[in-house]
Backbone as CSV, one residue per row, in Angstrom:
resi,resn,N_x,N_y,N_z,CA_x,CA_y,CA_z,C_x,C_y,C_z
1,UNK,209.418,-69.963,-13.842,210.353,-70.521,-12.924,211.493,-69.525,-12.756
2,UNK,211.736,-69.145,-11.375,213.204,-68.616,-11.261,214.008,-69.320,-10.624
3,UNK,215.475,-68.880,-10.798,216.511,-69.297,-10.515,217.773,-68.080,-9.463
4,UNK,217.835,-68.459,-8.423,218.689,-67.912,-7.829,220.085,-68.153,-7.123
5,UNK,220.881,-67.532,-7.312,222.129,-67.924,-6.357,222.334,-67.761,-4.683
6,UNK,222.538,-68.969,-3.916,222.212,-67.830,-2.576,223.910,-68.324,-2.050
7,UNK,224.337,-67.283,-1.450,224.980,-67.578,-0.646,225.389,-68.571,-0.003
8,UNK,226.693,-68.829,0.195,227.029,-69.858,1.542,226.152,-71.113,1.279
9,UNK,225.631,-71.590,0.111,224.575,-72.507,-0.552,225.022,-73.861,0.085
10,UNK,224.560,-74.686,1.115,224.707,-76.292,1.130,224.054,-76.900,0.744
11,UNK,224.334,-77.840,-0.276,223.521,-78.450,-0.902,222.765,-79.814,0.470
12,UNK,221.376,-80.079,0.298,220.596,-80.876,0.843,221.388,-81.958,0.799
13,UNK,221.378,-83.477,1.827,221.822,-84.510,1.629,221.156,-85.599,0.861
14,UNK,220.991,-86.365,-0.373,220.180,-87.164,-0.574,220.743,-88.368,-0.505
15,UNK,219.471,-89.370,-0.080,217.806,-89.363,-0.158,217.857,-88.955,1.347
16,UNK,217.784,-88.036,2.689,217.812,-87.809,4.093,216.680,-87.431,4.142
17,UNK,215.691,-87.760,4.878,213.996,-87.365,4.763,213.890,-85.698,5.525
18,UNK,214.662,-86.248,6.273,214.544,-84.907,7.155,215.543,-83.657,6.956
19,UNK,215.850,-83.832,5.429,216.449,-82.561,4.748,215.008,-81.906,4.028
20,UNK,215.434,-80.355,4.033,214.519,-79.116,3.711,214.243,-80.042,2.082
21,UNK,213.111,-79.863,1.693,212.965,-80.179,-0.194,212.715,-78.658,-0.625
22,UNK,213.344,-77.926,-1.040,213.379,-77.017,-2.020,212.129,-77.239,-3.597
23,UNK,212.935,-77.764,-3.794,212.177,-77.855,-5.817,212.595,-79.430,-6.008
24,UNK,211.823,-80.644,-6.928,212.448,-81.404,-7.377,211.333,-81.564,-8.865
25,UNK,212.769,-81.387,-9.508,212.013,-81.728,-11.171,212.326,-83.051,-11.853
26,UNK,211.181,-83.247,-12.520,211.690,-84.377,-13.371,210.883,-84.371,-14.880
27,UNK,212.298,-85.092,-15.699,212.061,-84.549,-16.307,211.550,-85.510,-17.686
28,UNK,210.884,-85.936,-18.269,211.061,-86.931,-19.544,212.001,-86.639,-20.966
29,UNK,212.111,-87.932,-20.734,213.370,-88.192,-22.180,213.195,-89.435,-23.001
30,UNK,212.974,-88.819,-24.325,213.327,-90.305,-25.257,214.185,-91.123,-25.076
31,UNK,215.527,-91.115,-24.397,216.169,-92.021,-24.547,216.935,-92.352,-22.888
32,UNK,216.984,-93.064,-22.282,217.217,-92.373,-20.942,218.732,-92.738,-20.698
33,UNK,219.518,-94.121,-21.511,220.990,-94.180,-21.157,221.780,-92.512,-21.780
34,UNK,221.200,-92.060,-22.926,221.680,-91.592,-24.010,221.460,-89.371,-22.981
35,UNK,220.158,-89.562,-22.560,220.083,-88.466,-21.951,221.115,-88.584,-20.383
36,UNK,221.179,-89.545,-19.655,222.546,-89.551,-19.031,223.400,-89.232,-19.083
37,UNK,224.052,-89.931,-20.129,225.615,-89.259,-21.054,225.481,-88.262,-20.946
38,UNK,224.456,-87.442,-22.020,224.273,-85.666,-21.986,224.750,-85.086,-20.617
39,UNK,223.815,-85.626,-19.793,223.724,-84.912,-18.409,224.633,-84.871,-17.837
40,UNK,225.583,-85.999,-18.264,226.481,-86.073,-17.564,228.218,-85.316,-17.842
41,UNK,227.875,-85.292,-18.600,228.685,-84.435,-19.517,228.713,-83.030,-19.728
42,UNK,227.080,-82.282,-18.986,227.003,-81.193,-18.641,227.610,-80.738,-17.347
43,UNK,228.204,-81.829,-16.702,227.807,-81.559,-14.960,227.352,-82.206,-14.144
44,UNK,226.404,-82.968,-14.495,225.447,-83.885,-13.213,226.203,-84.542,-12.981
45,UNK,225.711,-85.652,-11.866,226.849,-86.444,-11.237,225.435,-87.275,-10.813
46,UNK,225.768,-89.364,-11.090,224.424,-89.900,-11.083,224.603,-90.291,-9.429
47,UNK,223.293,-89.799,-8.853,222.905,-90.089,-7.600,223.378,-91.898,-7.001
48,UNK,223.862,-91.754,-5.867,224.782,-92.974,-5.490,222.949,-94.083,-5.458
49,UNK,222.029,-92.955,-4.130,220.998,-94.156,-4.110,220.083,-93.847,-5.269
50,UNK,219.676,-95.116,-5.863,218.865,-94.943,-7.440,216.957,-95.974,-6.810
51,UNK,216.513,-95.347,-6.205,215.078,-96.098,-6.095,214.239,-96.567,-7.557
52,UNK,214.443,-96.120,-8.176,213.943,-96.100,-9.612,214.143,-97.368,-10.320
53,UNK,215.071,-98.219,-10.181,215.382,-99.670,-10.751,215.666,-98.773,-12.208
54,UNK,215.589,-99.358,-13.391,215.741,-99.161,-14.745,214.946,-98.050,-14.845
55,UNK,213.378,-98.063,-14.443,212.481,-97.014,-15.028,212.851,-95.464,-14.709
56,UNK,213.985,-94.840,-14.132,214.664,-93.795,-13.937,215.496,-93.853,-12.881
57,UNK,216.164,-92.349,-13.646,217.427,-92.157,-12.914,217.187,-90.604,-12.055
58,UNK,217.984,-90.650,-11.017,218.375,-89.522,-9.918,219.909,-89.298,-10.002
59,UNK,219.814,-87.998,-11.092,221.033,-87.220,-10.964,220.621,-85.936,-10.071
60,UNK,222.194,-85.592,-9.760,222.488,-84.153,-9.246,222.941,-83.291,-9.508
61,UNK,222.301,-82.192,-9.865,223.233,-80.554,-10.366,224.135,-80.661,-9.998
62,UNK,224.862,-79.654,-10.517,226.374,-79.111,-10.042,226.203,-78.833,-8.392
63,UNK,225.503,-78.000,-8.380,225.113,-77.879,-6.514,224.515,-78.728,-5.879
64,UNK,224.345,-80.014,-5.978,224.133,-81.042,-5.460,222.491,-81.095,-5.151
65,UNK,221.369,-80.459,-6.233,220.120,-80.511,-6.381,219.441,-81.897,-7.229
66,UNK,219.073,-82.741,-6.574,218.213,-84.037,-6.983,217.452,-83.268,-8.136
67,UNK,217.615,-84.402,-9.080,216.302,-84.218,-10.325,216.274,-85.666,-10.909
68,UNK,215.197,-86.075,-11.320,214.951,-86.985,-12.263,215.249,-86.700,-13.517
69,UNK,215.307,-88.167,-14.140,215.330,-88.299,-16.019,214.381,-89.925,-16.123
70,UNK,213.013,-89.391,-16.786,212.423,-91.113,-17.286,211.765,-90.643,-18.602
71,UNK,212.161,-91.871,-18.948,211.128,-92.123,-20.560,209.553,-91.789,-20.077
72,UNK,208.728,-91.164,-21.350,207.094,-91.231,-21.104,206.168,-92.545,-20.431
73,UNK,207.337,-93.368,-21.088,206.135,-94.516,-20.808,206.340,-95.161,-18.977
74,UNK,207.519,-95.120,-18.775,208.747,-95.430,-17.444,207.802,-94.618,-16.492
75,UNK,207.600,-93.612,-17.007,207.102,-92.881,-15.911,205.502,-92.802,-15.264
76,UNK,204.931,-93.245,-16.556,203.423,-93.895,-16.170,203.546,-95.144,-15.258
77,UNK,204.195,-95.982,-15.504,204.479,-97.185,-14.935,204.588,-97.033,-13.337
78,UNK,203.574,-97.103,-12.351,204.723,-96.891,-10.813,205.522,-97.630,-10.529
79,UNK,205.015,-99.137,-10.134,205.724,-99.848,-9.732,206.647,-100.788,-10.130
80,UNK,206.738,-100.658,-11.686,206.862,-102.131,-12.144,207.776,-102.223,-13.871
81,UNK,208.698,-102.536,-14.282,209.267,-101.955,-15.324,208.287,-102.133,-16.686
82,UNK,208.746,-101.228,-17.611,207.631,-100.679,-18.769,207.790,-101.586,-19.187
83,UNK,206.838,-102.257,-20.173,206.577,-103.379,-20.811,206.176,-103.145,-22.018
84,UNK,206.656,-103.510,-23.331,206.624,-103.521,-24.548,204.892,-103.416,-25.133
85,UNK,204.631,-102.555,-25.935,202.872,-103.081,-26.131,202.794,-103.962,-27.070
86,UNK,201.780,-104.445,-27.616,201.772,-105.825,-28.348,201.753,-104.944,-29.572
């Protein structure tokens, strides 16, 4: 993976369909209130619209780049929140 700086950089509008998609990562986390904090505390800033309900979150870089954060199991799940196994 590289990483570059460009110029005169505007960040995309999210969620606007008909903005350019560059890269979107996501990423899994054991803990997902707890990896928030982190993130948030690095910099991110949590995305105003959240489609995800509980099973994840949409933060934004410092440059205003969408990424996910979900637990392993959150993220298998599509539609429907993770459910405890017996």
């Amino acid at each position: 993976m590289d990483f570059q700086r460009v110029a005169n950089h505007r960040p995309s509008p999210w969620p606007d369909p008909a903005a350019p998609r560059r890269l979107h990562l996501d990423f899994s986390v054991d803990d997902l209130d707890r990896a928030e904090r982190h993130l948030l505390g690095l910099g991110a800033v949590l995305a105003t619209y959240q489609p995800g309900g509980q099973r994840f979150r949409v933060l934004l870089d410092p440059a205003g780049h969408p990424f996910c954060i979900a637990t392993a199991a959150a993220a298998g799940i599509p539609d429907q929140e993770p459910t405890a196994e017996p």
